[in-house]
C-alpha positions as CSV (number, residue, x, y, z in Angstrom):
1,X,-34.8,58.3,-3.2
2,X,-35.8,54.8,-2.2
3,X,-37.2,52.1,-5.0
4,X,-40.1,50.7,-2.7
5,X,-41.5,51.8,0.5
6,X,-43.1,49.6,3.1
7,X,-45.7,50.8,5.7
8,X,-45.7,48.3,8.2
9,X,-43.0,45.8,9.9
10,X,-45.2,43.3,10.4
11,X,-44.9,39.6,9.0
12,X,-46.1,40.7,5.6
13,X,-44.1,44.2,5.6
14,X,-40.8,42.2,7.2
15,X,-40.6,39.2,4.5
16,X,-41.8,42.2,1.6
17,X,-38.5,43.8,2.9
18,X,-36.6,40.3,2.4
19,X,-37.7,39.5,-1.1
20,X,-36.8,42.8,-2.4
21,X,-33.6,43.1,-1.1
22,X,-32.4,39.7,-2.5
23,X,-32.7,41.4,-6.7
24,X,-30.9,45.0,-4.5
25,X,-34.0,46.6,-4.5
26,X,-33.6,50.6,-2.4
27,X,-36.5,49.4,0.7
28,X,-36.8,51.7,3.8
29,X,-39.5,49.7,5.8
30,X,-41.5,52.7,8.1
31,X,-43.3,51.0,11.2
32,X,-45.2,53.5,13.7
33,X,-44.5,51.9,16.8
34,X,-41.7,52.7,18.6
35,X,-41.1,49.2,20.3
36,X,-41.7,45.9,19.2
37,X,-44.8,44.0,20.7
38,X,-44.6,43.2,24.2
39,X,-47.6,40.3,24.3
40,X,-46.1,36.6,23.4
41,X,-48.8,35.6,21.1
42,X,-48.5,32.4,19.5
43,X,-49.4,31.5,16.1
44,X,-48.8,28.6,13.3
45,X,-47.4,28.4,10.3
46,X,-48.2,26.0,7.7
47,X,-47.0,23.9,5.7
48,X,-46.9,26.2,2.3
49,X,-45.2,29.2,4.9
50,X,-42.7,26.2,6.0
51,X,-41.9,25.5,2.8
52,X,-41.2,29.3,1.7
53,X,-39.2,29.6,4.8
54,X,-37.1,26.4,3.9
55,X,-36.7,28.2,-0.2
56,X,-35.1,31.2,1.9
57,X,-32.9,29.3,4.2
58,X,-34.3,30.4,6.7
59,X,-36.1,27.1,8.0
60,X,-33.4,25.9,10.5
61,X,-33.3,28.9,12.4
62,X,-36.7,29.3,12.3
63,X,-37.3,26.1,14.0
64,X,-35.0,26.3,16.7
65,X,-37.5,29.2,18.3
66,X,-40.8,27.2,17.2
67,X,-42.2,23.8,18.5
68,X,-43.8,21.3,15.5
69,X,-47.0,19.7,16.1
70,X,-48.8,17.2,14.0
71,X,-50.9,18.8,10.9
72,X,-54.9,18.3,11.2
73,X,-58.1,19.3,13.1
74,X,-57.2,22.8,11.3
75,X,-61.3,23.1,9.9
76,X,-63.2,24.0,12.3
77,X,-61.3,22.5,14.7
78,X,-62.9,19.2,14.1
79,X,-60.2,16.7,15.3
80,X,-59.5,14.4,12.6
81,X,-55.7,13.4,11.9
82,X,-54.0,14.6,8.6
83,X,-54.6,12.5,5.7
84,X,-51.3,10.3,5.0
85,X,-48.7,11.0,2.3
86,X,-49.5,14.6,2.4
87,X,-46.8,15.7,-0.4
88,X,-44.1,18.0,1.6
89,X,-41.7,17.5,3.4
90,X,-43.0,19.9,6.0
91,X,-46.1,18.0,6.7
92,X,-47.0,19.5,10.3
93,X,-47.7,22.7,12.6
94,X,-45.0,25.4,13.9
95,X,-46.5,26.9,16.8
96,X,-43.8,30.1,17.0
97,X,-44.3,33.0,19.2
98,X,-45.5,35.9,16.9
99,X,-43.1,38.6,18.2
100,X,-39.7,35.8,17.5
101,X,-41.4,35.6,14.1
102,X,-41.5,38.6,13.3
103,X,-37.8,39.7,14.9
104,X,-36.5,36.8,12.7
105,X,-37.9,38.1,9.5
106,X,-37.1,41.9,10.3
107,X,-33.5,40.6,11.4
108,X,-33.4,38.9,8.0
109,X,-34.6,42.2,5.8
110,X,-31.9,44.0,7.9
111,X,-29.3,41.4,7.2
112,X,-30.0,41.6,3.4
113,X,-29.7,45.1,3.3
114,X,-33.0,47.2,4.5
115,X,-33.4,50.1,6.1
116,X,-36.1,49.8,9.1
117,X,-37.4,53.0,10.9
118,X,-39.5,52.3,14.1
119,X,-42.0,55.3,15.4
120,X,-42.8,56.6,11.8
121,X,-46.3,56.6,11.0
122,X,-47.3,57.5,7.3
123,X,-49.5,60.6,7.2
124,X,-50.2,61.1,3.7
125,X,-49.1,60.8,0.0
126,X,-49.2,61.4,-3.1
127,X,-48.4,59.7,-6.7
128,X,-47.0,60.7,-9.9
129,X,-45.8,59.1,-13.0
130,X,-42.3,59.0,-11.6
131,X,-42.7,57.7,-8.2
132,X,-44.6,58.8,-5.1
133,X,-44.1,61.5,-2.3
134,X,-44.8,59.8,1.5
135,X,-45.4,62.5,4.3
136,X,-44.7,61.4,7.9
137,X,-46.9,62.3,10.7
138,X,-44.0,64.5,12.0
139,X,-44.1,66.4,8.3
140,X,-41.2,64.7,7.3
141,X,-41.2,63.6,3.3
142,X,-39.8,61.1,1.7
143,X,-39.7,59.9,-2.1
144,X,-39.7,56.4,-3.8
145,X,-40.6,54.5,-6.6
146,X,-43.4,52.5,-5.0
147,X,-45.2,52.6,-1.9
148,X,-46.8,49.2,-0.2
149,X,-49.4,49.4,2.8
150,X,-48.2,46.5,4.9
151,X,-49.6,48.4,7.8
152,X,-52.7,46.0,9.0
153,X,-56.1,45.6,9.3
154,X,-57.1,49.5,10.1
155,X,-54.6,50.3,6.9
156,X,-53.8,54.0,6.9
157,X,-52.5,53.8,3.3
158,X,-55.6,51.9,2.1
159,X,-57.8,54.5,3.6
160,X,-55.6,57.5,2.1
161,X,-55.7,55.5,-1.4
162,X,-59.4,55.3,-1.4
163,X,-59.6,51.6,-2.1
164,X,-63.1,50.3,-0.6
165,X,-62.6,47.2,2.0
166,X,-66.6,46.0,1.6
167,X,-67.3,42.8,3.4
168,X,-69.4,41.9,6.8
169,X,-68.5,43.4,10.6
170,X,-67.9,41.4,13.4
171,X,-71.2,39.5,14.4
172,X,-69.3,37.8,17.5
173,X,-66.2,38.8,19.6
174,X,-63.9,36.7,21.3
175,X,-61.0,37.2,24.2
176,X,-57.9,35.5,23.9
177,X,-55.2,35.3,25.9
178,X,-52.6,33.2,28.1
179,X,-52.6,33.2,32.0
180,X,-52.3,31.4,34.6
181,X,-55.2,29.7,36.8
182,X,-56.0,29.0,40.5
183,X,-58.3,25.7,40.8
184,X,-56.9,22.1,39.5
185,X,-56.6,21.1,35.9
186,X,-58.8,18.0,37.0
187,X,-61.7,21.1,37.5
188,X,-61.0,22.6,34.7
189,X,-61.5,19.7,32.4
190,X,-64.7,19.0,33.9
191,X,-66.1,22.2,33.1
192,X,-64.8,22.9,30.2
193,X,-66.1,19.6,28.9
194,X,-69.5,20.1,29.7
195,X,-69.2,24.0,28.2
196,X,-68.5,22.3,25.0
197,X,-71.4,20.2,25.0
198,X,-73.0,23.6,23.8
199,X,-70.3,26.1,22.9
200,X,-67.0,24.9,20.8
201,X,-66.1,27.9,20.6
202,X,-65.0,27.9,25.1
203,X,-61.3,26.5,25.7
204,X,-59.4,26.6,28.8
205,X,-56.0,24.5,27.7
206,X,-52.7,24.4,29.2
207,X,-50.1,25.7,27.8
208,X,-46.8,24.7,29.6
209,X,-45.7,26.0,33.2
210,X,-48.8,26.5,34.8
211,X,-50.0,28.6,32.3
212,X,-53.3,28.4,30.0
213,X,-54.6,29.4,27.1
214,X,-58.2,31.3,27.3
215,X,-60.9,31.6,24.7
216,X,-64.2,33.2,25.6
217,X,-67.0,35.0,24.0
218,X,-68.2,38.1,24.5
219,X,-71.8,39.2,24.2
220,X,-71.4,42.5,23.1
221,X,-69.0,43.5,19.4
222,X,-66.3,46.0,20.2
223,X,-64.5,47.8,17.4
224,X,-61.9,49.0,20.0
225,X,-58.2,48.7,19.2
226,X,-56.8,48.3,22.6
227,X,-56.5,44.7,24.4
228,X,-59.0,43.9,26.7
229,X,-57.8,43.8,31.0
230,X,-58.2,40.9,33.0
231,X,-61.5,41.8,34.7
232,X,-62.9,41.3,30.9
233,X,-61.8,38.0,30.9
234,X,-62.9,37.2,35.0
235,X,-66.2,38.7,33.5
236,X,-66.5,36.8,30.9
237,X,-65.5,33.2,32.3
238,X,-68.0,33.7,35.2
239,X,-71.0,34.7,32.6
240,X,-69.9,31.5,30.5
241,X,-68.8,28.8,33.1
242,X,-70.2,30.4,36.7
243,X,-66.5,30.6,37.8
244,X,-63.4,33.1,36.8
245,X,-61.0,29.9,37.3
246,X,-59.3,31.7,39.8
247,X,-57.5,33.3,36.3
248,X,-54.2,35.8,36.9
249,X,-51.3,36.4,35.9
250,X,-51.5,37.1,32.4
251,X,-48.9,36.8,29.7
252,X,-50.8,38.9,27.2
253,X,-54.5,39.1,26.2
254,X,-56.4,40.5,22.9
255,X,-59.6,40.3,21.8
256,X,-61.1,39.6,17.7
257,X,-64.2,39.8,16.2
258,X,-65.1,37.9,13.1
259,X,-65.4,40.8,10.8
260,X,-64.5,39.6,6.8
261,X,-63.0,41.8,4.3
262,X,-61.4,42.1,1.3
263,X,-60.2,44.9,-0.5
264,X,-61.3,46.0,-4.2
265,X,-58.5,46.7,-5.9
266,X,-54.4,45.3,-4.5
267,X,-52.8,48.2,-6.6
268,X,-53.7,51.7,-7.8
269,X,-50.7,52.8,-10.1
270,X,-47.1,53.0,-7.9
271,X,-49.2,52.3,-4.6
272,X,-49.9,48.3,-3.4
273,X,-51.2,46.8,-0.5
274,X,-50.6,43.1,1.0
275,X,-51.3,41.2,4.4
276,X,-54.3,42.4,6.5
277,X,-54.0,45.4,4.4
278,X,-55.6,44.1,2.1
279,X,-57.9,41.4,3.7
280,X,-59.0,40.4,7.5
281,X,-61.0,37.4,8.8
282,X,-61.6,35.8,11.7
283,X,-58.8,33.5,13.1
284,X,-60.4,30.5,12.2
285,X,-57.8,27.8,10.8
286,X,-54.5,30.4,11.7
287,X,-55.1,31.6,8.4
288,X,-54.1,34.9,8.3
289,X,-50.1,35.5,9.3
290,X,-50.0,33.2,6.4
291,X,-52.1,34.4,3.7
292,X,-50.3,37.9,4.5
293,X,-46.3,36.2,4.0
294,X,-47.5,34.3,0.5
295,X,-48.6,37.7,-0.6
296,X,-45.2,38.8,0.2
297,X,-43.2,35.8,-1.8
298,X,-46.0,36.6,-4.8
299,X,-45.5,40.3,-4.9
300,X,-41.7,40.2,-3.9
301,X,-40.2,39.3,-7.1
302,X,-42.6,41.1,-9.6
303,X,-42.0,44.4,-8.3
304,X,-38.2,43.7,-8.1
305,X,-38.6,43.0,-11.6
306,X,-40.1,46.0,-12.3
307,X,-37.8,48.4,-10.6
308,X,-34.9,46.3,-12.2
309,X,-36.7,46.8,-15.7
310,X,-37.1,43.7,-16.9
311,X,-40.4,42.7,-16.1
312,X,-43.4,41.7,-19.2
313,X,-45.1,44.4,-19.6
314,X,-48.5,42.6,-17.2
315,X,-46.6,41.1,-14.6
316,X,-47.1,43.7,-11.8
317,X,-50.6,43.1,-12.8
318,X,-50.3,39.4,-11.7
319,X,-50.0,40.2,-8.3
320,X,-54.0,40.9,-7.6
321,X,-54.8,38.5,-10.3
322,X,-53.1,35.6,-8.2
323,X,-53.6,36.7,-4.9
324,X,-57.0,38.4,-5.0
325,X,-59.2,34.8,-5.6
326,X,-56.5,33.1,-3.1
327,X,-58.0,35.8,-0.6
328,X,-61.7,35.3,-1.6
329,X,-61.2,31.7,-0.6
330,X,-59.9,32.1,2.6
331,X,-62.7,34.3,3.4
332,X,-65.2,32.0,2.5
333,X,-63.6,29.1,4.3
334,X,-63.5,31.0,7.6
335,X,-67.1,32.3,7.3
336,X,-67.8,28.6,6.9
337,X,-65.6,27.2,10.0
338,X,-67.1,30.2,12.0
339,X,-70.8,29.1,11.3
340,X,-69.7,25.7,11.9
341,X,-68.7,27.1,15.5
342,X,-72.4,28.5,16.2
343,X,-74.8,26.7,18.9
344,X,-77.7,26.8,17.1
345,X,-79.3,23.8,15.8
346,X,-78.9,23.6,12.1
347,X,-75.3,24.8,11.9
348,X,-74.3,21.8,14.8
349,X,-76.1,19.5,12.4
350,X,-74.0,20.3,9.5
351,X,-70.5,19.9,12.1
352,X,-71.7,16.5,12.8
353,X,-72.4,15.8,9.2
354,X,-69.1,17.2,7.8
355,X,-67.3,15.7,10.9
356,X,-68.4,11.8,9.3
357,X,-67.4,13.3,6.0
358,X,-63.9,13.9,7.1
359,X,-63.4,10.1,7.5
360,X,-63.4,9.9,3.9
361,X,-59.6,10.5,2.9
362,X,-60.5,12.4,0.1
363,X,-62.7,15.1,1.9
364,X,-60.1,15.4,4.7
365,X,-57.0,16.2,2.0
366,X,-59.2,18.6,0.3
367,X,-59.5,20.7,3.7
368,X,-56.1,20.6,5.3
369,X,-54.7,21.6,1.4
370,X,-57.4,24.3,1.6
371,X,-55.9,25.3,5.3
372,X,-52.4,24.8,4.2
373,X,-52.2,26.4,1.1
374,X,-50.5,23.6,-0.2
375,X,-53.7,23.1,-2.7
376,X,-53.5,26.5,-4.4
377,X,-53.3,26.7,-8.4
378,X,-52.7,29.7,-10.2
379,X,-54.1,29.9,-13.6
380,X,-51.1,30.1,-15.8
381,X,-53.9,28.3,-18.7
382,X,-53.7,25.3,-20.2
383,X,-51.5,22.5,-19.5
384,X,-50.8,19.6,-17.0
385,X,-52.5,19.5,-13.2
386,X,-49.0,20.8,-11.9
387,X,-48.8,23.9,-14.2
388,X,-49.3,26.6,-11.4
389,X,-48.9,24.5,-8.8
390,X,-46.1,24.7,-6.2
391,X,-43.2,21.9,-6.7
392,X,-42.4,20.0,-3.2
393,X,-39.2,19.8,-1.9
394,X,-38.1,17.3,-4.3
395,X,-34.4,15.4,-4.2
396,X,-31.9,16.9,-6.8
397,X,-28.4,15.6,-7.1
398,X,-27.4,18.6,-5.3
399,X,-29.4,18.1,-2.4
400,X,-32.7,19.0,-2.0
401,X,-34.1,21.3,-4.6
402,X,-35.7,24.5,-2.1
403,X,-31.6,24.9,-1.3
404,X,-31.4,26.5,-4.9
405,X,-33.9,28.6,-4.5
406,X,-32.0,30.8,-1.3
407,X,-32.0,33.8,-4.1
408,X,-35.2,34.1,-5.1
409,X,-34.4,33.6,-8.7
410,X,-36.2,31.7,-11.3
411,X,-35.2,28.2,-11.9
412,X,-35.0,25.4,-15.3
413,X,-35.1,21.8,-13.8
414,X,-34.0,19.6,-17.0
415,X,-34.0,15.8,-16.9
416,X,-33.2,15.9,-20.6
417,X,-29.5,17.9,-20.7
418,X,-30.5,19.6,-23.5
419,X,-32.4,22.6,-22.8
420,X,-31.0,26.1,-21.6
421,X,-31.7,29.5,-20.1
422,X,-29.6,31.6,-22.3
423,X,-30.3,35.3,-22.2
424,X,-32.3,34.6,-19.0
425,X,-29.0,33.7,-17.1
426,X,-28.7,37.0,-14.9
427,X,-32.7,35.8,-13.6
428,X,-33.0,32.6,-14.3
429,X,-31.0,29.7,-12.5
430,X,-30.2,26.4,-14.6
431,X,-29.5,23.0,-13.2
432,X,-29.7,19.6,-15.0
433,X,-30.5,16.1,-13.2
434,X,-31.9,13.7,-15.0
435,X,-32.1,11.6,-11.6
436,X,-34.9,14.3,-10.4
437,X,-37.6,13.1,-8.6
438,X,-40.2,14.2,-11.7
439,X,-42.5,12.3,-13.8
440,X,-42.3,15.4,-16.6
441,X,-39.0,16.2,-18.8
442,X,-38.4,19.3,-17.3
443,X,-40.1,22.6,-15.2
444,X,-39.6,26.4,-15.1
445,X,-39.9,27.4,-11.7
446,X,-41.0,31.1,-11.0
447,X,-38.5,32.9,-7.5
448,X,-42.1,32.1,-5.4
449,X,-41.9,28.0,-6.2
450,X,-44.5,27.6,-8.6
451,X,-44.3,25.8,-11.8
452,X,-44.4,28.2,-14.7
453,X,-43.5,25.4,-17.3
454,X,-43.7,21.8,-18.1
455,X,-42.0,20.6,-21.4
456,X,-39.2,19.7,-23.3
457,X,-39.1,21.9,-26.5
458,X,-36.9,25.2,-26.2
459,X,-38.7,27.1,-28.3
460,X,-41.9,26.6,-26.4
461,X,-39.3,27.2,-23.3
462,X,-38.1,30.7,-24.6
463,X,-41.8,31.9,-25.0
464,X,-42.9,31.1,-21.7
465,X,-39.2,32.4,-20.0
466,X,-39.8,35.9,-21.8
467,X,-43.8,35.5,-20.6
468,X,-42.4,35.2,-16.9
469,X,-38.7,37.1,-17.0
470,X,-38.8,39.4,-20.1
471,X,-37.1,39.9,-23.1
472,X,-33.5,38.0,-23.0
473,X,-30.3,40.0,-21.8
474,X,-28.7,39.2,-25.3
């Protein structure tokens, strides 16, 4: 009997893994492939992912695999510079390979505790009051408390739970990949830059040791699940730019569409879904490997609370409630960067428009917090701008203040030294600096970083730590 689990090994499934195990949650994470993936796809975190990473202590590691590159031309790819005194401490760009990501965060679920089974597919299920019963394509069952689809795009558990996934197809497909090439880079400039006189969406860049990065369109939408072969992309390059570039060699090549989706519902009773489980987009911005860990850090620690029995009685419930419009926006912002990327007329006219418009700081900020997550406010009601917010990585007499957060516990911040956590002490950490780097008395910071509470009155305190943590130990 395990307390949670996880379809899927992915980022998402991985970090879900992680979060549960720090409150010694049961979590067996089932992954159907057999092997890790071969292909050495690279992809970006932000800044918010940074800054979760640097809460888990898991930064500095991280970081030795991945290479930082300064934050901006994220919308769009419209290449304005980040707006300055961007408020982190993490203000730029990891480029990481995904399958090191990934192997880092299933190394760290591992080290904390979880159980990972590789060539396990989930067949089937079924729920109860008590818990629910996961079948195995080989007919093997298993039992636990919850169940959470981590498992992608294509979602087994979201199709066996009947949750709809409404949205738009792909209209456009692209090819992606990394190779190497046989004519100069001088050539390759030329062309390219005349390409993109007409089609933004066409890049040939390199990528270190004679190697370059390929993106082409296709003309004609494939639903297919396999990666495309080199021919496609000789093909395509000779459709697009009269020449194949003399491309071979590849490293590893896939292909997307731009289909947008979001699912209805993030939980039916013991059953949940997070990552592309739950919602898929086109690439645009590197969006999505990042969307899917914050759903992990948000869901993490509200159905460790539950399974520990100390969660309010709606908590669970937050999960869609905070996550769900987060997803609805970054939909919406990569349908917008994708028409943004069309040849036609009017949509060019509105690039060169909103391209002027980024000069204005204001307007540029507003985007790379968008991209970034780094702008995202949950509605926790009335009360100051930074009620819901996440807190930077402010200085604290102990150091910096993401280094108390390794534990994934809630934590009181009090300037005044006159507050206390009481009967929250076994979930909520207590520290008390009035040198802080705050212009409010004191916060209540949930395990995910976000500020729960501003204030300096304990009774008001105690209503809002039972809101968030429960009732009191004692």
């Amino acid at each position: 009997m395990f307390d949670v689990i996880i379809a899927g090994c992915g980022p998402t499934g991985a970090m879900l893994a992680a979060e549960l195990r720090l409150h010694d949650v049961r979590v067996l994470v089932l992954e159907k492939e057999t092997e890790p993936v071969s292909f050495v796809r690279i992809v970006g975190l932000h800044i918010r992912s940074i800054e979760l990473m640097a809460m888990r202590g898991l930064l500095e590691r991280i970081l030795e695999h991945g290479r930082q590159r300064p934050a901006g031309a994220y919308f769009a790819a419209i290449d304005k510079p980040a707006p300055k005194g961007l408020e982190s401490a993490h203000a730029y760009l990891l480029g990481i390979p995904q399958p090191v990501i990934v192997h880092l965060l299933e190394e760290h679920a591992i080290g904390l505790g979880a159980q990972v089974r590789r060539g396990c597919a989930v067949a089937g299920f079924e729920q109860d009051d008590e818990g629910v019963t996961v079948e195995l394509a080989d007919g093997e069952q298993l039992r636990s408390r919850y169940l959470v689809g981590c498992d992608g795009g294509r979602s087994t558990v979201r199709k066996l739970l009947g949750v709809g996934f409404p949205g738009e197809p792909s209209r456009t497909a692209t090819l992606m990949g990394e190779m190497e090439v046989g004519v100069p880079q001088e050539e390759i400039a030329v062309k390219v830059t005349e390409i993109n006189e007409t089609d933004k969406s066409f890049s040939l860049r390199p990528f270190g040791e004679g190697v370059y990065r390929v993106v082409v369109s296709v003309a004609e939408v494939s639903d297919r699940a396999e990666p495309p072969t080199l021919e496609d992309f000789k093909q395509q390059l000779r459709t697009i730019a009269g020449t194949d570039f003399g491309v071979h060699s590849p490293r590893w090549l896939s292909s997307f569409g731009d289909a947008t989706r979001l699912a209805e519902r993030y939980r039916v009773g013991r059953v949940l879904l997070a990552g592309d489980a739950a919602h898929i987009h086109p690439p645009a911005g590197g969006q999505g490997l990042n969307l899917g860990v914050q759903d992990a850090f948000n869901l993490g620690w509200k159905l460790a609370a539950q399974i520990r029995g100390w969660a309010p009685e709606t908590l669970l419930d937050t999960y869609q409630a905070e996550r769900h419009p987060v997803a609805e926006d970054v939909l919406d912002n990569t349908r917008a960067q994708m028409e943004l990327s069309s040849t036609e007329p009017g949509p060019q006219a509105v690039r060169r428009l909103l391209t002027e418009l980024m000069d204005f700081d204001e307007v540029n900020r507003y985007l790379i917090e968008k991209i970034t997550a780094i702008g995202i406010r949950y509605d926790f009601g009335a009360g100051p701008d930074l009620l819901g917010r996440r807190l930077r990585d402010i200085d604290v007499k102990q150091g910096h203040l993401y280094g108390l957060l390794h534990r994934g516990r809630g934590l009181l911040l009090d300037r005044t030294e006159r507050l206390t956590v009481g009967g929250w002490s076994d979930r909520v950490d207590y520290l008390a600096d009035p040198t802080a780097v705050l212009d409010v008395p004191c916060i209540l910071l949930r395990p995910d970083g976000h500020v729960a509470w501003i204030g300096d009155d304990q009774q008001d305190l105690d209503d809002h730590l039972s809101r968030w943590f429960g009732k009191p130990a004692n």
